[in-house]
Backbone as CSV, one residue per row, in Angstrom:
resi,resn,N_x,N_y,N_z,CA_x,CA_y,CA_z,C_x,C_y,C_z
1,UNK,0.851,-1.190,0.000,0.000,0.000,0.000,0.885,1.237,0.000
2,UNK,0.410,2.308,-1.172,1.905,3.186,-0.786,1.659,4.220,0.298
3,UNK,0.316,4.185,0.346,0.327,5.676,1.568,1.133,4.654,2.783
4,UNK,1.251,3.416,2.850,2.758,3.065,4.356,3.163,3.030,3.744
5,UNK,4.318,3.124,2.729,5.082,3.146,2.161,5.496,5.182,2.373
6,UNK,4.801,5.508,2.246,4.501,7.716,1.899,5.097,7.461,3.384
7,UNK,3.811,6.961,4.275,4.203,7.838,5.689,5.423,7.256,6.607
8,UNK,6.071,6.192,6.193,7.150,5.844,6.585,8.372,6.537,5.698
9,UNK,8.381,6.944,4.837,9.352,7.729,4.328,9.388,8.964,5.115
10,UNK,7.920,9.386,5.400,7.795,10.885,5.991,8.104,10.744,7.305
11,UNK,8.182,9.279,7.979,8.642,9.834,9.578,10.006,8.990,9.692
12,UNK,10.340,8.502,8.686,11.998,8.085,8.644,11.460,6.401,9.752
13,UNK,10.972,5.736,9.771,10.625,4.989,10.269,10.394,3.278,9.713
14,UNK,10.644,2.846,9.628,10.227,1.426,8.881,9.560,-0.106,9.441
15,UNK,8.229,0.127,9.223,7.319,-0.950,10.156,7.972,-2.724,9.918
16,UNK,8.052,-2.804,11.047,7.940,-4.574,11.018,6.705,-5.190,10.514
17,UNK,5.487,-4.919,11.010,4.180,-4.923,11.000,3.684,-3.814,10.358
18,UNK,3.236,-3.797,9.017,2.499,-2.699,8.619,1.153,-2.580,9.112
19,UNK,0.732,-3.659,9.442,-1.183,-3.484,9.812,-1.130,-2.639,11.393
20,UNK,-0.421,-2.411,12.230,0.161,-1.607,13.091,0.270,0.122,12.673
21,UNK,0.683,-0.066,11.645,0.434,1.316,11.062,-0.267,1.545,10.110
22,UNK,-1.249,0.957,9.759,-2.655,1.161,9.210,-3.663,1.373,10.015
23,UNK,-3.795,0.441,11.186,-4.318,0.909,12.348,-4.167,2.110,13.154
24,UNK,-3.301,2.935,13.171,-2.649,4.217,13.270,-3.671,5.214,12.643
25,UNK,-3.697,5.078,11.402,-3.811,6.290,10.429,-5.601,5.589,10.020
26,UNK,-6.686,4.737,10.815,-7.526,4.067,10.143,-8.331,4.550,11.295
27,UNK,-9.623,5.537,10.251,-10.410,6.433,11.947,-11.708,5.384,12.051
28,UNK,-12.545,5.844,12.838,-13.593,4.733,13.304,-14.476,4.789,12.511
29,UNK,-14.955,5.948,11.924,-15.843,5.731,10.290,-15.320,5.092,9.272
30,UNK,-14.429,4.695,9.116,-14.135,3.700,8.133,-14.102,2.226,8.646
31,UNK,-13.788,2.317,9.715,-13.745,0.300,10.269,-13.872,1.379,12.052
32,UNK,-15.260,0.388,12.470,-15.605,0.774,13.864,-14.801,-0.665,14.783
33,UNK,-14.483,-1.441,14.501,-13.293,-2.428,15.373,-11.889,-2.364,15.072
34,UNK,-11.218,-2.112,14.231,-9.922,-2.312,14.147,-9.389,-0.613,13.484
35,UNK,-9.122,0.088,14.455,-8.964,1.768,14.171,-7.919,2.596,15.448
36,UNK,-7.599,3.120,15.145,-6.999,4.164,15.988,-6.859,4.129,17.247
37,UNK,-8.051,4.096,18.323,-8.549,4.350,19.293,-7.685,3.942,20.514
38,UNK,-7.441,2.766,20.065,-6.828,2.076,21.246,-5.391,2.315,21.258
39,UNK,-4.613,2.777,20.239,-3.371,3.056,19.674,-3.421,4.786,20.272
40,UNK,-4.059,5.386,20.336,-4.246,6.943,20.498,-4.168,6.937,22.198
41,UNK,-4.996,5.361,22.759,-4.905,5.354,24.088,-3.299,5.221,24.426
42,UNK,-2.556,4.460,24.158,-1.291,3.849,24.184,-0.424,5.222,24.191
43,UNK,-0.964,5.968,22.909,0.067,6.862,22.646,0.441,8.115,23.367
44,UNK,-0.500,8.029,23.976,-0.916,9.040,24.872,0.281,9.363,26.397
45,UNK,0.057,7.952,26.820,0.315,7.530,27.427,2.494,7.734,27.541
46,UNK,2.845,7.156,26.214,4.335,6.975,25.692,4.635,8.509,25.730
47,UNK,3.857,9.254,25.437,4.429,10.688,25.120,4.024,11.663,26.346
48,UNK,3.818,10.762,27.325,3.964,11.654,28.578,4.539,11.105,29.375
49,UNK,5.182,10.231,29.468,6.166,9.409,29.947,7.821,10.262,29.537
50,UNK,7.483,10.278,28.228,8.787,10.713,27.671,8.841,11.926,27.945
51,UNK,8.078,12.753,27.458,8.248,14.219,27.822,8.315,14.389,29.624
52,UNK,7.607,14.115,30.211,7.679,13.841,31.839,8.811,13.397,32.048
53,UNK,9.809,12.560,31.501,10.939,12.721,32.244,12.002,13.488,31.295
54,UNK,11.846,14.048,30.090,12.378,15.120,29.588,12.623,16.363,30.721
55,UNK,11.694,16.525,31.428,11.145,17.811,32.064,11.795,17.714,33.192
56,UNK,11.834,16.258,33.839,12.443,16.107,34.999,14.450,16.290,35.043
57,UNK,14.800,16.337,33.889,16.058,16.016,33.971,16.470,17.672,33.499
58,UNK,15.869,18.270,32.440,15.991,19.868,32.218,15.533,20.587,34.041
59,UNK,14.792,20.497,34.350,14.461,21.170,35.662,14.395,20.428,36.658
60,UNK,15.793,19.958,37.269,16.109,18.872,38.910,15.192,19.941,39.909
61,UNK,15.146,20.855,39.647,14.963,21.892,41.215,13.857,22.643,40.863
62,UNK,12.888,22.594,39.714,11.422,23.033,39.512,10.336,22.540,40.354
63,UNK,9.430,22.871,40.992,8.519,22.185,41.997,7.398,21.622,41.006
64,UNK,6.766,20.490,41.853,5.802,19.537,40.955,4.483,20.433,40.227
65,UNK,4.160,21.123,40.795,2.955,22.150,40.314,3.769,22.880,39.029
66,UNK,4.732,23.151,38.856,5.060,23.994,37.560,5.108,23.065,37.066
67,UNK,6.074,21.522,36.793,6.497,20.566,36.248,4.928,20.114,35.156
68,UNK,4.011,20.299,36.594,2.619,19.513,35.739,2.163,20.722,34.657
69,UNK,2.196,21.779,34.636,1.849,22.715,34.032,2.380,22.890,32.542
70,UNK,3.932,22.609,32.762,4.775,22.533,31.195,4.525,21.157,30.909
71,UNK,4.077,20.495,31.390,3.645,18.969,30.684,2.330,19.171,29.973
72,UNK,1.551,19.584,30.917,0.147,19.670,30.014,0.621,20.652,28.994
73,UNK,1.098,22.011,28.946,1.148,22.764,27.562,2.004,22.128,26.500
74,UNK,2.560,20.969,26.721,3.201,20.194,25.875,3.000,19.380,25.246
75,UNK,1.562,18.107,26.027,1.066,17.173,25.688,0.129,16.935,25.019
76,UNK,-0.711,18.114,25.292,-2.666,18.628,25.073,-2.708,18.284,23.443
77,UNK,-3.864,18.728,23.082,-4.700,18.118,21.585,-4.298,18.884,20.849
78,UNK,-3.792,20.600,21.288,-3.442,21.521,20.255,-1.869,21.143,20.042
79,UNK,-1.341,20.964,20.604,0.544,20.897,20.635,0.435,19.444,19.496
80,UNK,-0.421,18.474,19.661,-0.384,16.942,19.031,-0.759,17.411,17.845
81,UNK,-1.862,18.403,17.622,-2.294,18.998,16.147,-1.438,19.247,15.293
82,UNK,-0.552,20.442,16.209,0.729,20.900,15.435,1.505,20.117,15.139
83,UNK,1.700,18.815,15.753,2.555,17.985,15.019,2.341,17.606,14.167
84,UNK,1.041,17.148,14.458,0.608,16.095,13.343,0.503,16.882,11.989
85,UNK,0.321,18.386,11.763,0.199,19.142,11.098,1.358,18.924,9.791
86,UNK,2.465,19.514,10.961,3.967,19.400,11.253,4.205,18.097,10.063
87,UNK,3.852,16.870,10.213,4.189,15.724,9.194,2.848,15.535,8.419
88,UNK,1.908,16.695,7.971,1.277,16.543,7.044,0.300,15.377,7.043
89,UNK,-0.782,15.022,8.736,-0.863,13.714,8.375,-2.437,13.601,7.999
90,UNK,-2.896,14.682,7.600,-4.341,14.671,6.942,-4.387,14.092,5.413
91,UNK,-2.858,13.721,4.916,-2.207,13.125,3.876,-2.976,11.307,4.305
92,UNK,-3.334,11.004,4.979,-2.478,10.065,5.200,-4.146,9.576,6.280
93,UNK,-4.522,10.237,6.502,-5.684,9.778,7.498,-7.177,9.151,6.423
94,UNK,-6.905,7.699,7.119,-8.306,7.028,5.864,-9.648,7.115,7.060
95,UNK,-10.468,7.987,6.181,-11.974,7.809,6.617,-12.704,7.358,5.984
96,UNK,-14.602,6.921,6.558,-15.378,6.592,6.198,-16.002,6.704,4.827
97,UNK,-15.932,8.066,4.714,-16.193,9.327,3.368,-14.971,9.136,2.744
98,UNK,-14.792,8.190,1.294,-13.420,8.732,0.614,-13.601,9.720,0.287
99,UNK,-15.274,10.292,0.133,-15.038,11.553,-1.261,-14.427,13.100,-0.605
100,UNK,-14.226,12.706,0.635,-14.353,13.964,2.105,-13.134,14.600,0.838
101,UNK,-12.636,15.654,1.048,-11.215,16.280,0.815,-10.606,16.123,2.091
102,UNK,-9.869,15.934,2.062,-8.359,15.914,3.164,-8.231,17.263,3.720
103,UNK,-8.395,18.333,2.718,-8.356,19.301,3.489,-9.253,19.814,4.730
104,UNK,-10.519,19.194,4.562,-11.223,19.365,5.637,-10.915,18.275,6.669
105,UNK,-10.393,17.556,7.006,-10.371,16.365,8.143,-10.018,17.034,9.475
106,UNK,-10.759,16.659,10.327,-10.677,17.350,11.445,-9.589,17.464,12.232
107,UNK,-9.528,19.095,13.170,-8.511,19.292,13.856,-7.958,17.733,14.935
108,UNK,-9.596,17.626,15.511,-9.395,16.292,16.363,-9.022,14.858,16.141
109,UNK,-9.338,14.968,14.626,-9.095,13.243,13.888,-7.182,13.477,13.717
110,UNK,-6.998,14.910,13.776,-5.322,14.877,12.822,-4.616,14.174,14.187
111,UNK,-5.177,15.391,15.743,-4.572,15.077,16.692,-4.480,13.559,18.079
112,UNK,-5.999,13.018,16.986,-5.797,12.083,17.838,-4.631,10.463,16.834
113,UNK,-4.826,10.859,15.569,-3.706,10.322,14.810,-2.595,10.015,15.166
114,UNK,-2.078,11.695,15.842,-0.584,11.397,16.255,-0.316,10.989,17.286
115,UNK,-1.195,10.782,17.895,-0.944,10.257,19.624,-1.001,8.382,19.058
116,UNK,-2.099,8.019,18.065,-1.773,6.898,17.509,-0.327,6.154,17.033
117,UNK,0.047,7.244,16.357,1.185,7.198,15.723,2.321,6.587,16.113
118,UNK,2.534,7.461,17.785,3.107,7.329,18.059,3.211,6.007,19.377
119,UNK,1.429,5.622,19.578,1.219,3.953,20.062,2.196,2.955,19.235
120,UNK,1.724,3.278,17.908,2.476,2.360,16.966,3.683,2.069,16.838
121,UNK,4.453,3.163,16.820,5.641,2.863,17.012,6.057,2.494,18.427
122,UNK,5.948,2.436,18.998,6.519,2.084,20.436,6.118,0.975,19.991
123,UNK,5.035,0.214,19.722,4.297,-1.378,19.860,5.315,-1.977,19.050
124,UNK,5.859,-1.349,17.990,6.209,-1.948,16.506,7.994,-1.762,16.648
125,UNK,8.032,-0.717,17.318,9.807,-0.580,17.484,10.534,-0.325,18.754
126,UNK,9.774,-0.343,19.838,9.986,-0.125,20.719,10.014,1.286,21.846
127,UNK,10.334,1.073,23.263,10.512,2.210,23.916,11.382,3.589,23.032
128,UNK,12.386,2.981,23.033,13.744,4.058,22.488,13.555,4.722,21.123
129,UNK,12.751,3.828,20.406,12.502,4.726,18.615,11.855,5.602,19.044
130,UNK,10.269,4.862,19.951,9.627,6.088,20.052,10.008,7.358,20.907
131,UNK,10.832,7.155,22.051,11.393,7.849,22.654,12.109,8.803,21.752
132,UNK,12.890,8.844,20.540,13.704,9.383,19.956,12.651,9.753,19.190
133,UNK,11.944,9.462,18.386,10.661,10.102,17.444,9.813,11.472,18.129
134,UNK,9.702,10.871,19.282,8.959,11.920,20.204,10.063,13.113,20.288
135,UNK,11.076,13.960,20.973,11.972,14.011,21.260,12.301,14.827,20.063
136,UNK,12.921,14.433,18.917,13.144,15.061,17.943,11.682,16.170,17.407
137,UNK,10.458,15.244,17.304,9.233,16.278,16.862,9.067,17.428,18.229
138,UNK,9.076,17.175,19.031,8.725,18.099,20.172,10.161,18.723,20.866
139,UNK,10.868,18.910,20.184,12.744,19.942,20.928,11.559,21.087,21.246
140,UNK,11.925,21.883,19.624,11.689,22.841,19.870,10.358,23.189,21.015
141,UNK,9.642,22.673,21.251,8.545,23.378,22.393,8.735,22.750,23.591
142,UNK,9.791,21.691,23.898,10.184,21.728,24.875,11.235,22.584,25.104
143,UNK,12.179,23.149,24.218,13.188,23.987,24.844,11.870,25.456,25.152
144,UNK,10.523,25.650,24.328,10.657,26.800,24.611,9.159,26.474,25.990
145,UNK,9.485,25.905,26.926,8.587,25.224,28.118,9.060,25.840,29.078
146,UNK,10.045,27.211,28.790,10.426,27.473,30.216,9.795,28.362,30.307
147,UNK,9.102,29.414,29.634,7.932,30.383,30.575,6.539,29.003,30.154
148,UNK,6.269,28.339,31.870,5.104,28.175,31.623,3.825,28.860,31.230
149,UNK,3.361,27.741,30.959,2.086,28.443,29.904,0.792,27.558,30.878
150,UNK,-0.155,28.455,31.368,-1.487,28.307,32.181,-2.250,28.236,31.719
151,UNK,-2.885,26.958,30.936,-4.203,26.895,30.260,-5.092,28.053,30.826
152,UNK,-6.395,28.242,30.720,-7.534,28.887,31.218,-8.342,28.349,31.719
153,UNK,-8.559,27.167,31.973,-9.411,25.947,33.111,-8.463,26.218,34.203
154,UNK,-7.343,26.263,34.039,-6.154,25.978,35.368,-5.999,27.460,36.012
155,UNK,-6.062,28.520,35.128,-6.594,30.040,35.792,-7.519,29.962,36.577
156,UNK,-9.127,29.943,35.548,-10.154,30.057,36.491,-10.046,29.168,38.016
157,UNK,-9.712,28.082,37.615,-9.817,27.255,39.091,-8.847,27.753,39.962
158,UNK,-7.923,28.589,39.501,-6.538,29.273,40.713,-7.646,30.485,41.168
159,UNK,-8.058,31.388,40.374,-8.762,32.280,40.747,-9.891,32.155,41.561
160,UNK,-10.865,30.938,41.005,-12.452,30.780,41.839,-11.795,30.597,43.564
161,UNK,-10.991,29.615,43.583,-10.036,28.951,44.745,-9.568,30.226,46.142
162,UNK,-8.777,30.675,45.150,-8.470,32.021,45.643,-9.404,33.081,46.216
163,UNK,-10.330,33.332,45.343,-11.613,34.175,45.339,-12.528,33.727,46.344
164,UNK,-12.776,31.977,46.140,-14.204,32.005,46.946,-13.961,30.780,47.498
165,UNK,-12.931,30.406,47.476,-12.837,29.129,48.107,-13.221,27.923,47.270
166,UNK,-14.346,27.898,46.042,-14.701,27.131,45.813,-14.313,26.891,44.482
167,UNK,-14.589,25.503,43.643,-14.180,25.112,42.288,-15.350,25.881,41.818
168,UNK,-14.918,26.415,39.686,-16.052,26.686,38.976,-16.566,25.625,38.796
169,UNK,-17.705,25.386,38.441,-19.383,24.514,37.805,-19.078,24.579,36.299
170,UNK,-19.112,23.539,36.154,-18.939,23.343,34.701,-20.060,22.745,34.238
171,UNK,-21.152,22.815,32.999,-22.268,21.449,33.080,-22.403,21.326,31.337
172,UNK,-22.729,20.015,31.093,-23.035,20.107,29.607,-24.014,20.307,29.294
173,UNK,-24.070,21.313,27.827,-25.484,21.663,27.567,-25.935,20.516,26.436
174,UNK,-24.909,20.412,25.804,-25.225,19.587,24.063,-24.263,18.655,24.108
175,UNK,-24.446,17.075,23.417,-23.544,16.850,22.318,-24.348,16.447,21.437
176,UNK,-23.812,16.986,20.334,-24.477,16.801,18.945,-23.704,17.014,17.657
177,UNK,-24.034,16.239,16.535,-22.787,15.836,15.694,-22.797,14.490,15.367
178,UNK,-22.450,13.955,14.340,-22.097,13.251,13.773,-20.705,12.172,14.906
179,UNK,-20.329,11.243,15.005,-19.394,10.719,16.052,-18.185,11.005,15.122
180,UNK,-18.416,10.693,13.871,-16.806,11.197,13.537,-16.434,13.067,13.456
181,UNK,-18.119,14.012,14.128,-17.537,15.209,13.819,-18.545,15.535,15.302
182,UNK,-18.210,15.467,16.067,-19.430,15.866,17.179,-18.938,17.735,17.339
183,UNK,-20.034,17.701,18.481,-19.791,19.565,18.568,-20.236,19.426,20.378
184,UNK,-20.058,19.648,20.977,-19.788,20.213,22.151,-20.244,21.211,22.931
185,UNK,-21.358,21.391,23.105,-21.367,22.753,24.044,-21.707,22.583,25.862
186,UNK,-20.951,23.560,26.092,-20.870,23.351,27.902,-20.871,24.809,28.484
187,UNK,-21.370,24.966,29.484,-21.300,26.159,30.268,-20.259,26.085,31.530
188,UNK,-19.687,27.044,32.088,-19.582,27.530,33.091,-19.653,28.600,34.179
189,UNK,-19.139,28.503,35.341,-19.703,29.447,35.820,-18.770,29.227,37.766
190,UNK,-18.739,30.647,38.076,-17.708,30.427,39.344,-19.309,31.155,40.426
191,UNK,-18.765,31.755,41.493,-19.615,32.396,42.308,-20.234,33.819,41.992
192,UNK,-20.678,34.239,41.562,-21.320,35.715,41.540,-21.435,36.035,39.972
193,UNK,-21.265,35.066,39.080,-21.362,35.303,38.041,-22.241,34.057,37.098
194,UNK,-22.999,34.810,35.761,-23.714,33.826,35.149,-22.889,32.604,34.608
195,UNK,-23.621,31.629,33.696,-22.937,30.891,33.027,-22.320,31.287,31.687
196,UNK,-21.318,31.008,31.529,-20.794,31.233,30.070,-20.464,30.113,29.373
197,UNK,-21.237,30.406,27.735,-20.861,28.891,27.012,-20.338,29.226,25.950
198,UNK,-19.884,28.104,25.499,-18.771,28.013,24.326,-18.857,26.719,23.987
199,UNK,-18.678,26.805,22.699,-18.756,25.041,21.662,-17.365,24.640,21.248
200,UNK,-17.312,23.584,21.453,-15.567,22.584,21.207,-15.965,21.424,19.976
201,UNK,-14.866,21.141,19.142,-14.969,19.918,19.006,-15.043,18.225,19.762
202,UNK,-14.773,18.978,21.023,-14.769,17.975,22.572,-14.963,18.708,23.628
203,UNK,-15.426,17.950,24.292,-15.805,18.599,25.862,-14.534,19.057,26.586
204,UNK,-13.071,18.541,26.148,-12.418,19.539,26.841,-12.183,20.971,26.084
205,UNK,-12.191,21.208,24.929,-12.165,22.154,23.860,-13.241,23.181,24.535
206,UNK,-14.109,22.927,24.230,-15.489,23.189,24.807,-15.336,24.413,26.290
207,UNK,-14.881,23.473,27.173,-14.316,23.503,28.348,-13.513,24.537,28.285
208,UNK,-12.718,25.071,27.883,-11.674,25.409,27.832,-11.620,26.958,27.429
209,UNK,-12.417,26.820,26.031,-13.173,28.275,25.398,-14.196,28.742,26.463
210,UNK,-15.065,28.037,27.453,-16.056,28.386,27.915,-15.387,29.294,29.428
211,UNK,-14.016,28.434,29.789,-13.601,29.498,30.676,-12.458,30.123,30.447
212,UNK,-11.757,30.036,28.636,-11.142,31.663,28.617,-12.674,33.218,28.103
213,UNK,-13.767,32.947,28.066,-14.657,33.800,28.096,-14.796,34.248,28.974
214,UNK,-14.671,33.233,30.628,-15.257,33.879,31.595,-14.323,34.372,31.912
215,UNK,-12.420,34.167,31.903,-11.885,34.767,32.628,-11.637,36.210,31.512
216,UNK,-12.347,36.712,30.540,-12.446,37.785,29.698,-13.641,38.440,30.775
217,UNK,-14.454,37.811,31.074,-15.711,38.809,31.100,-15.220,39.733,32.739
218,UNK,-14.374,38.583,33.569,-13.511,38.788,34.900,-12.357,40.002,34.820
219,UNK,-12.090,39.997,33.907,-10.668,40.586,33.636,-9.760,39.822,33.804
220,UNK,-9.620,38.685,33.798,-8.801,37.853,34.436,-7.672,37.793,33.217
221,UNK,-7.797,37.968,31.810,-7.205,37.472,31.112,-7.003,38.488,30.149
């Protein structure tokens, strides 16, 4: 098949098992048992391992609360996007719809790809390839991890905390969508103020827009 043939040229990589990396790049609208999913779980997993002790060996004397902070701005769905971006892999992602264009394939299908991707290789070549695969795609934003970066879920909850003692309320209003394209909407809301909503391609997306609004409407941000 040449698209493994394409995307192993493109990540310098060479499968033992190609059905390993078909499974990779194979979303759940096209085959609902043998797809991505469980490979995206895996991968997930390998690339916070690696980066987590990347982090630990650049910063011996950083305390655990910052440590977790440059991990998440490192690990999350947008940083995996950019990679996946990064090796072009909307090239390369088989869905349900052949007639879809590639150019539209979703932000979430690219990013949960590469977290696949990179299941695969660990399964297929081990700790150390993927360790080195990871590593090489992510230098640059780990060298630039030293001004942490504070999501806006991790604000509001420093602020509500601070403010009132208590966590914001988060609740879902919608999901609706198609499963290979859902949409998301959720509200939140801290003490003395209404709810604010915002739509994600996922409930953490969702989440996320819904409290950089509120910490806009706060001044917080």
């Amino acid at each position: 098949m040449s698209i493994l043939k394409n995307l192993q040229k493109k990540i310098k990589i060479n499968f033992k098992n190609e059905q390993i990396l078909l499974q990779a790049i194979t979303h759940k609208s096209y085959d609902p048992n043998n797809n991505y999913e469980n490979l995206e779980f895996l991968g997930d997993r390998v690339l916070g391992l690696v980066v987590s002790k990347k982090l630990y060996e650049l910063y011996p004397n950083e305390k655990v609360g910052s440590l977790d902070k440059k991990l998440a701005s490192l690990v999350n769905k947008n940083k995996c996007l950019e990679i996946g971006n990064s090796l072009n892999l909307k090239e390369f992602v088989i869905t349900g719809n052949s007639k879809t264009s590639k150019n539209i394939i979703e932000n979430k299908i690219i990013s949960d790809c590469c977290e696949a991707l990179i299941g695969a290789i660990y399964l297929d070549k081990g700790f150390e390839v993927s360790k080195s695969f990871i590593l090489k795609l992510w230098k640059n934003l780990i060298n630039n991890a030293e001004t942490t970066f504070i999501d806006a879920k991790t604000q509001l909850q420093e602020y509500s905390l601070k403010t009132f003692k208590i966590l914001p309320i988060y609740k879902l209003v919608s999901d609706t969508g198609p499963r290979h394209k859902p949409n998301f909407k959720v509200g939140v809301k801290i003490k003395n103020s209404k709810y604010i909503y915002a739509i994600g391609s996922s409930k953490k997306n969702a989440e996320q827009s819904a409290a950089s609004e509120l910490l806009k409407k706060i001044n917080q941000k």
